[in-house]
N, C-alpha and C positions, 0 to 999 in steps of 0.2 A: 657414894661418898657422903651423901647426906649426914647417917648417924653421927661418922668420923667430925665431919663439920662440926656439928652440938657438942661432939667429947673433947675435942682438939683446937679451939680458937686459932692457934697461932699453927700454921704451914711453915715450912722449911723445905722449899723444890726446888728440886736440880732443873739447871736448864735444856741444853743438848740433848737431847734425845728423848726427853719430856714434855717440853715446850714447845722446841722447834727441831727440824730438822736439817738445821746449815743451810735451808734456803727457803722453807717458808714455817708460818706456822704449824701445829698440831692441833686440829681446832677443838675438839672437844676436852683436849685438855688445859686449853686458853679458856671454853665455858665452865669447866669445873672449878678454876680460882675466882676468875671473876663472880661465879656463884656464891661461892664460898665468902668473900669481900663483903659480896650484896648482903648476907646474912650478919655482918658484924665482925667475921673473922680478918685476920693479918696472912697476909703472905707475904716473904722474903725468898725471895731466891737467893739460890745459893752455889756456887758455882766453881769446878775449876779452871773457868776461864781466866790464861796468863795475863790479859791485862787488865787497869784500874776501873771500874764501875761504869764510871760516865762513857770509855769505850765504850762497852758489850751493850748497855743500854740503846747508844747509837746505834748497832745492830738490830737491837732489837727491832728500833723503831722502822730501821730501814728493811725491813723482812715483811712488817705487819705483826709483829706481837703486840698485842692493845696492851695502854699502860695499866688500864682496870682492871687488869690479873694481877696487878703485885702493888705492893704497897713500897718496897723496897729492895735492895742486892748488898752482895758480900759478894765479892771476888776472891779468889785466891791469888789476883795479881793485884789484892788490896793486902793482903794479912803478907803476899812475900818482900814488897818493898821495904815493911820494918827491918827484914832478915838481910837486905841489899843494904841496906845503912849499915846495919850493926857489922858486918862481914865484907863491907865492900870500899872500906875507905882508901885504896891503893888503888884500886880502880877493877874493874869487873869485864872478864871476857865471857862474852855472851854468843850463847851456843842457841839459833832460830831464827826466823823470819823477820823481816823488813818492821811489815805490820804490828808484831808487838813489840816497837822500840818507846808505845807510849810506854810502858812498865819504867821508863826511867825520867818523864816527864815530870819537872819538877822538884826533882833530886838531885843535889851536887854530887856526881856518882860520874864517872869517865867509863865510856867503852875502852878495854887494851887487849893488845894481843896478850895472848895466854903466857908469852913469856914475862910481862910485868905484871899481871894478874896477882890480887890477894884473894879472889875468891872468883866461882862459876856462876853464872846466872844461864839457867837451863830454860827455856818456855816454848821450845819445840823442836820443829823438823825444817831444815832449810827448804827439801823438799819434798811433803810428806807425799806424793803423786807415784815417787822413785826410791827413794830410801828405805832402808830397816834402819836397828837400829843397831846393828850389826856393824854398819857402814861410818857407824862414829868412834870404834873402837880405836883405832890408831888416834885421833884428836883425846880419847878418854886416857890413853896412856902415856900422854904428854902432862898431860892434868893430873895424872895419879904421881908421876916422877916428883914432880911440885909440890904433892900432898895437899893439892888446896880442895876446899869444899866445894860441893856441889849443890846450888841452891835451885829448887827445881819449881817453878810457878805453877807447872800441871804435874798432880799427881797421874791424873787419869794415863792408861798405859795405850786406851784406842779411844777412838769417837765415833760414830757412826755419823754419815754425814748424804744424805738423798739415797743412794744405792750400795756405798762400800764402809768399808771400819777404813779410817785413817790411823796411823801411831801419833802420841802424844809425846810429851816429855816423860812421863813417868818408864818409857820404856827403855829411852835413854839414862834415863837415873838408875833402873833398875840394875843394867850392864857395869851404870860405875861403880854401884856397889858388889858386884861379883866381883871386881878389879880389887874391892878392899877399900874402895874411899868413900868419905863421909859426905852423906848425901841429907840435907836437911827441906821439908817439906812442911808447907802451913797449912797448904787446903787439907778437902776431904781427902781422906778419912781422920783427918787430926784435930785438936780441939781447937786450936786459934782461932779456926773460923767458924767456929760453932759456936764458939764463947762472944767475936765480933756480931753474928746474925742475931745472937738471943737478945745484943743490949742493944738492937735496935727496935727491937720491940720491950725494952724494960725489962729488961732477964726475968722475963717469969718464971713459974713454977714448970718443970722441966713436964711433970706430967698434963699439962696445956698442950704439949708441943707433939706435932708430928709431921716428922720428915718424909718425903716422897723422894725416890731415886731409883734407876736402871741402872746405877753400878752396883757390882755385889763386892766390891774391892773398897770401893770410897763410899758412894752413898749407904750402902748397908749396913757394911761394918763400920761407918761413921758414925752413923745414927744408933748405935748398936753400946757403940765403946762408949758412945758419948751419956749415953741413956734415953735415948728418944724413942718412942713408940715409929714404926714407919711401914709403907706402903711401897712393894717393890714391883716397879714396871717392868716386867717381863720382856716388852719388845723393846726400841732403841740398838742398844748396843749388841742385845744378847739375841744372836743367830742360833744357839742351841734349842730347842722347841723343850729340853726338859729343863731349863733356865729355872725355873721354881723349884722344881724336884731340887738340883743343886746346892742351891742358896739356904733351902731351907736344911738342907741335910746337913751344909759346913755351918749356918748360924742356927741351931737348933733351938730355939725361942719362941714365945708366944708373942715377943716384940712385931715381929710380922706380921702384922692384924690382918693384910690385903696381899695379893696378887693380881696383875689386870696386864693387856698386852700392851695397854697405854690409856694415860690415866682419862677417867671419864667421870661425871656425875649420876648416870642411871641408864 
C-alpha cells in the first residue's frame, strides 16, 4: 500500500470485516492506516453500521481498535436519522435489536406499532443467530398493505462476524422490495454517505481519495458509482475463493487498482 499511500492521501475504509472482526481487531490492517496517518494521510471510516458514530466508536474502542487508525467516521446510522426526521414525524415502527435503539437518541421520533406507523425504520434482525429473512415476510405484508416506507440503516445484506456471515437489514429491505415497496437507503453503496465522509476531510478532489472495501454490493460499487479509485478485500465477507475473479468481471474497471485477502502494508 505504500505507492497507494503517496497517490491517495485521503482513505475511505470500511470497517467489519476490514478492521475488525466483530470481536477483535485485524491487526495488520489496523498497521496499514495507522501507517498511512504516520505518513500525513486521512483516514475516515466508513461504515454501514445502523447506529450513530459515537456507538460504533465505543465498540471500537472496546474490541481494541487503536484510535491512531482513523482520523474520523460516518455511519450509515448517521446519514439514516436525517431520513427518520424527514419520514418519521407520526412516529416510526422499527424492525431490530434492542442495541441499536441509540439510532433514535436524541430525536423526537416515537417507536409505534406498525398500525400507527408513518414510516419503517429497518436496522436489522431481532434475531440474526435463527432468522432469515424469509421469516419477516408476514410483518413486510402488513407494512406493504399501509404502503408505508422502508427506511433501512444497513444496506449491507450479510456481515461476517469470527466464523459465520450473519443477515443484515439490507436482506430484509431487499424482500420488501420484491413485495413492491419503497425502500430508501443512505449508506453504502449511495452517495449521502460519501458526500458526509469527503466533507470531513474538506471534500477534496475526488482523485485524492481511495476507498478500501470487502463488499462488492456497497463498498465497490460505492466507491465505483461514486468515482473513487478502491482496493477490494477479498477476504471478510466473501467465502467464494474466486471473489476477485467476480467483482472484477461485474465492475470491469481499472478503478480496482488492488486485491488482497485483507488489507496490509507490505
Amino acid at each position: 500500500m505504500d505507492d497507494l499511500s503517496r497517490a491517495y492521501p485521503i482513505w475511505l475504509c470500511d470497517v467489519w470485516g476490514v478492521v475488525h472482526d466483530g470481536h477483535k481487531p485485524i491487526a495488520p490492517a489496523v498497521a496499514a492506516l495507522t501507517r498511512h496517518r504516520s505518513k500525513g494521510g486521512k483516514v475516515i471510516f466508513i461504515t454501514n453500521a445502523p447506529r450513530p458514530k459515537a456507538s460504533v466508536r465505543a465498540q471500537l474502542d472496546r474490541i481494541g481498535v487503536s484510535r491512531s487508525a482513523y482520523d474520523g467516521m460516518v455511519t450509515s446510522g448517521d446519514v439514516t436519522r436525517q431520513l427518520m426526521v424527514e419520514y418519521g414525524g407520526g412516529g416510526l415502527f422499527h424492525i431490530g435489536p434492542q442495541e441499536d435503539l441509540s439510532l433514535f437518541e436524541g430525536l423526537a421520533l416515537k417507536r409505534v406499532p406498525v398500525e400507527q406507523a408513518s414510516a419503517v425504520i429497518c436496522t436489522g434482525f431481532f434475531d440474526d443467530e435463527q432468522e432469515t429473512a424469509k421469516d419477516y415476510l408476514p410483518i413486510l405484508q402488513k407494512i406493504k398493505a399501509r404502503d408505508l416506507t422502508l427506511i433501512c440503516a444497513n444496506p449491507d445484506k450479510v456481515v461476517w462476524q469470527k466464523d459465520r456471515l450473519y443477515p443484515c437489514a439490507g436482506a430484509i429491505a431487499e424482500e420488501y422490495e420484491v413485495l413492491g415497496g419503497k425502500v430508501l437507503m443512505a449508506g453504502k453503496p449511495f452517495a449521502p454517505i460519501y458526500d458526509e465522509a469527503l466533507a470531513l476531510v474538506g471534500k477534496p478532489d475526488k482523485a485524492q481519495v481511495l476507498a478500501i472495501g470487502d463488499g462488492p454490493e456497497t463498498d465497490i460499487k460505492g466507491a465505483l458509482d461514486n468515482g473513487l479509485a478502491c482496493v477490494f478485500v477479498s477476504g471478510g465477507i466473501n467465502l467464494d475463493a474466486d471473489a476477485e475473479a467476480v467483482v472484477r468481471a461485474k465492475y470491469h474497471t481499472a478503478k480496482i487498482l488492488r486485491a488482497m485477502p485483507e488489507l496490509y502494508w507490505a
